[in-house]
N, C-alpha and C positions, 0 to 999 in steps of 0.2 A: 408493570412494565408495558408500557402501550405499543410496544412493534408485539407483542404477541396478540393483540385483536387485531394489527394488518397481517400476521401471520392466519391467525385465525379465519380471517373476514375472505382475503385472498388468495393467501395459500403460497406458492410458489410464483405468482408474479411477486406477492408480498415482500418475498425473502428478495427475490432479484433485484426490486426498485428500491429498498430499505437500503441493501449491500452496495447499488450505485449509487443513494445520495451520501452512503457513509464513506466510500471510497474520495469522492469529488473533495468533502469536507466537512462536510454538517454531522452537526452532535448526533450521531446514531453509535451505538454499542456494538460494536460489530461483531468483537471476538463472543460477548452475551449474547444475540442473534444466532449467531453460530452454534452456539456448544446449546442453546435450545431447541434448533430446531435439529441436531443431532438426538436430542432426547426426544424429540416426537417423531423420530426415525424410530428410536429405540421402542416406542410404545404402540408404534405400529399406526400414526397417526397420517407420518408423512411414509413415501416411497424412498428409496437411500440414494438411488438413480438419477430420479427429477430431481430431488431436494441440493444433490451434489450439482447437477448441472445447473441448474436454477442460481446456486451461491455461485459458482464458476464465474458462468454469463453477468451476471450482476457485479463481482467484482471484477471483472476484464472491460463493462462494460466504463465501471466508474473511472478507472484508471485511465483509460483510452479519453474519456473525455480533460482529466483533469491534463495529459501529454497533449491534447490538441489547444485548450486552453492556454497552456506555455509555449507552443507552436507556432501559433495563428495570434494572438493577441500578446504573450509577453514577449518575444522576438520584436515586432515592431514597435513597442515600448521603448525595449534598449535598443534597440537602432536608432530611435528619435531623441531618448532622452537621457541614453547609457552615459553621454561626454559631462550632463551635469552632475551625476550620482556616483561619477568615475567608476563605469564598465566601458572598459575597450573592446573593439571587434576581438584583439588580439585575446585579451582573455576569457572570451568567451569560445574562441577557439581553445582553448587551454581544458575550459569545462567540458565542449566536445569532446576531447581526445580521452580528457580522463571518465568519460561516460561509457567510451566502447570500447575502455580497457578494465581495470576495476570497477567503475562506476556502476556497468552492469548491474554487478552484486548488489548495490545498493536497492536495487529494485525488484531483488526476488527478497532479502531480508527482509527489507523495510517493512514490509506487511507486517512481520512481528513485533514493530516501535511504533507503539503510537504517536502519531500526529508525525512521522518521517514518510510513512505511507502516503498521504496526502502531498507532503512535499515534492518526494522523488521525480513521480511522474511530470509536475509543474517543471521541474528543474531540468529534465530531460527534455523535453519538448523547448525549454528557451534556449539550450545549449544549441538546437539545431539536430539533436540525436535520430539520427532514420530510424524509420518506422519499423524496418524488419526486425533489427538486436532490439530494440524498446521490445515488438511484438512478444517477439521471440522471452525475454528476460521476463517481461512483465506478466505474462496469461502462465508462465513458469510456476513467478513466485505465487500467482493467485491460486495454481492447482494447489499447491503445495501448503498455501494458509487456510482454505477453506478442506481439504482433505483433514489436514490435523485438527482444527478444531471441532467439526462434525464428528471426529472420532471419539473425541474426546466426552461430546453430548452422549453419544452412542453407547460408547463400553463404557462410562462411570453410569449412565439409566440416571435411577432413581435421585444418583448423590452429583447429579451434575451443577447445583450451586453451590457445593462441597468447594468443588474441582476447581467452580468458576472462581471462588472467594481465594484459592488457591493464585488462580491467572493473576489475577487482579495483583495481589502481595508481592508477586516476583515479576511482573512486567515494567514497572517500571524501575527498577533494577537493572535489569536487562537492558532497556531503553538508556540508560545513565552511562551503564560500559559499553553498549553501540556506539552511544552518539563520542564519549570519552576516544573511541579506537581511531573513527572515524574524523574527527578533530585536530587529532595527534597528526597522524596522516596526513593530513592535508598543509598542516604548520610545516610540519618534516619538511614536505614536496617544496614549498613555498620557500621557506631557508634553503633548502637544496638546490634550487635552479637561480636564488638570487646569489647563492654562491660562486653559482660555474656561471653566471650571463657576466 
């Protein structure tokens, strides 16, 4: 596993810039990252403190770029070339509204679906979503994904590729009836407003 010699080599910037290029989108192993560098918590390698703020900062930091990215460059995309690809202002106002009502949620989960993570924040940022509920939702779901799975390195120790061969088996699973709920929902919304319009 080669993020363990930049884990090694750098220590906590290592974690931090690994967990922002895996956040943005590049093949890094995140939740693997994770539950390892909780195990060099557990061996008394890393600090539990730095190591948690270090993954914090580095996935707040990915997310933040991947919503400014949808911000600043997909927003004037579909404004120039939304009428050929048929996105309207109006339904992008649509994805606005559903971003600081449910949509929120999408981006404290999504940390736990792979490759939605990556999405979410793109999709918030083109919708137009403010920066405080993104803030606010987003550095949430990051406490909340790098706390669990550092826990997870931590109290398994020894048997955390145990654990991890475990994540692995039942994530995308999870992933399948996320994105299934998520789908449904939005078809529903969709037949339901072309109903009453």
């Amino acid at each position: 596993m080669h993020f363990q010699h930049w884990i090694s080599a750098y220590g906590y910037f290592g974690i931090f810039f690994l967990l922002m290029l895996g956040i943005v989108g590049l093949p890094v192993p995140d939740e693997t990252l994770l539950v390892f560098s909780g195990y060099l918590v557990f061996r008394g390698k890393l600090h539990p403190f730095a190591t948690l703020i270090a993954s914090f900062l580095g996935s707040s930091a990915g997310i933040s770029i991947s919503y400014l990215l949808g911000r600043l460059l997909g927003l004037q995309i579909v404004y120039r070339y939304g009428q050929y690809i048929g996105i309207t202002k109006e339904q992008l106002g649509s994805v606005h509204d559903w971003f600081k009502s449910i949509g929120l949620w999408t981006l404290v989960v999504g940390y736990f679906v792979p490759g939605v993570r990556h999405f979410t924040a793109v999709a918030a940022g083109v919708s137009g979503l403010e920066a405080i509920p993104f803030t606010i939702a987003a550095y949430s779901g990051a406490l909340v994904w790098v706390s669990t799975f550092l826990s997870l390195g931590y109290f398994f120790g020894d048997d955390w590729t145990f654990v991890l061969t475990k994540i692995h088996e039942n994530i995308y699973l999870a992933s399948f009836i996320f994105v299934t709920i998520l789908l449904s929902y939005l078809i529903w919304r969709f037949l339901r407003k072309k109903r009453f319009d």
